[in-house]
C-alpha positions in Angstrom: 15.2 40.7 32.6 13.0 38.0 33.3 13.3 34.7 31.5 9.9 33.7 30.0 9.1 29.6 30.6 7.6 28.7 26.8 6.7 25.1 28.3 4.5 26.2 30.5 2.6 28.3 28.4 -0.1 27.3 26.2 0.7 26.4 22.8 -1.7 27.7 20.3 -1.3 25.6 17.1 -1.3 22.4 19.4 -4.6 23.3 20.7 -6.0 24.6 17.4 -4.6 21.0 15.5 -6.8 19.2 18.8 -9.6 21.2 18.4 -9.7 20.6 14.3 -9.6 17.2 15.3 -12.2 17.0 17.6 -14.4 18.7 14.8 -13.5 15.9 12.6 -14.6 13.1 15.2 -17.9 14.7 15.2 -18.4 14.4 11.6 -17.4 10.6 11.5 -20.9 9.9 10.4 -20.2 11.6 7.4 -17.4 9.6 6.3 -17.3 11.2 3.0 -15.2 13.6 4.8 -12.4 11.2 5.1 -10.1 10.2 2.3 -10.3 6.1 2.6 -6.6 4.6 2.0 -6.1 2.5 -0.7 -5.8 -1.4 -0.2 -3.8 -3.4 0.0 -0.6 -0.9 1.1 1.9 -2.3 -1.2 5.8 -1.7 -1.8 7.6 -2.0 -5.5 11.4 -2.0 -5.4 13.8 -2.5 -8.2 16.2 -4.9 -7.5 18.3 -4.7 -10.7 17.5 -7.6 -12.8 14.1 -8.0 -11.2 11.0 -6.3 -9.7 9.6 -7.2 -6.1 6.4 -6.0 -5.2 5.0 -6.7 -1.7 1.6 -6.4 -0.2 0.5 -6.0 3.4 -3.0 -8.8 3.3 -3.4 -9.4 6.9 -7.2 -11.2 7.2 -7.3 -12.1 3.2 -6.5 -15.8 2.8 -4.3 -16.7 -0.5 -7.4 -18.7 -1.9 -8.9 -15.0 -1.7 -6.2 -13.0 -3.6 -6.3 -13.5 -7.4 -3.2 -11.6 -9.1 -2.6 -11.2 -13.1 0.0 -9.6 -15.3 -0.5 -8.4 -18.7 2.1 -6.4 -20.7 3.5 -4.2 -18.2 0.5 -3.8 -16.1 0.3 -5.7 -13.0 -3.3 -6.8 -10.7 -4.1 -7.9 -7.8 -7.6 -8.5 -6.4 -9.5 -9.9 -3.7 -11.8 -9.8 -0.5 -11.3 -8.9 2.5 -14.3 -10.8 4.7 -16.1 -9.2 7.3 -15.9 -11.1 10.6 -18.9 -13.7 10.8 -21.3 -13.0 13.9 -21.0 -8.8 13.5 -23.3 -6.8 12.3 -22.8 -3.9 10.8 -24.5 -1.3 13.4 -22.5 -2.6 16.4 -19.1 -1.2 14.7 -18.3 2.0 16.9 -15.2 3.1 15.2 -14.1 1.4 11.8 -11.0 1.6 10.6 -10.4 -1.6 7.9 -12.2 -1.4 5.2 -13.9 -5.5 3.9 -15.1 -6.3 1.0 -13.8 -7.1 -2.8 -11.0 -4.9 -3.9 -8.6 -4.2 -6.6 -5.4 -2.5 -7.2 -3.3 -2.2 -10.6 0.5 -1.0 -10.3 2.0 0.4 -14.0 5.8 -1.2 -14.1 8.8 1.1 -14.8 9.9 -1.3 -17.8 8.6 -4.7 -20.1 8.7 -7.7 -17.8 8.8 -11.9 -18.2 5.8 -12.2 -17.6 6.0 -16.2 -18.1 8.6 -16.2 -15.0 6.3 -13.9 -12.2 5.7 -15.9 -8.8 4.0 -14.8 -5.8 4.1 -16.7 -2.4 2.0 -15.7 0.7 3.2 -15.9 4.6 1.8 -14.3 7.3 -0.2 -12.2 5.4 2.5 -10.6 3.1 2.1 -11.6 -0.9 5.5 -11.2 -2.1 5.1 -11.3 -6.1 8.8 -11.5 -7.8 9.0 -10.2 -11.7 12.1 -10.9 -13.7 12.5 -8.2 -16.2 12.3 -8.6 -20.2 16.0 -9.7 -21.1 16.2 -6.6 -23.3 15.1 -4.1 -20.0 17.9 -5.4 -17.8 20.9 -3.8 -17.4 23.6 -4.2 -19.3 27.3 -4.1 -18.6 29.4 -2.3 -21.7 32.8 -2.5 -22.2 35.1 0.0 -23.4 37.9 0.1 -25.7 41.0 2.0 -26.9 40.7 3.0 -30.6 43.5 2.8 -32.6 
């Protein structure tokens, strides 16, 4: 019985995923096709006793980033500039989005919102938010009865 060598034969849903793609290269004009990613990417992770949110920002400078809590409902806003000295038409493939955007993240529990601080470096905003005293955990001991 012959051995049959798979790696050297085509396969068929590799070259039907390239050819899909190729279609959608040729409809780039129409880029209501494409599903455009929210910005800023952003991270929220619960660290107990606190919230830390990050936010990827590279090309927005801090004085371009305004961010405001209310209740448990946290927003971030901002522009993105287009490079000065390009025009629109010259871009042959664009990728990051510019202009004025906004994103609003829903927080798991009540926060302090008088104790929130953000600090930006190297175009990551790191916004730290102490939970509500009565949304923090609590350790509770137990006793014998009797």
């Amino acid at each position: 019985m012959s051995r049959v060598n798979w790696q050297r034969r085509g396969d068929p849903f590799r070259d039907l995923q390239r050819e899909v793609g190729r279609l959608f290269e040729s409809l780039e004009p129409l880029h209501t096709w494409r599903v455009e990613r929210l910005f800023p990417p952003l991270n929220l992770c619960d660290a107990g006793d606190r919230y830390f949110l990050t936010a990827q920002l590279p090309g927005v400078s801090p004085e371009d980033v305004d961010l405001s809590i209310t209740g448990e409902t946290l927003t971030l806003r901002g522009d993105r500039k287009r490079p000065e000295g390009v025009a629109e038409e010259s871009y042959r493939r664009q990728e990051r989005t510019f202009g004025r955007w906004t994103r609003t993240v829903t927080l798991p529990d009540r926060v302090d919102t008088g104790q929130v601080s953000a600090a930006f470096a190297q175009g990551l905003l790191t916004v730290t938010i102490p939970k509500a005293e009565s949304a923090r955990p609590r350790q509770i001991s137990v006793t014998a009865a009797g």
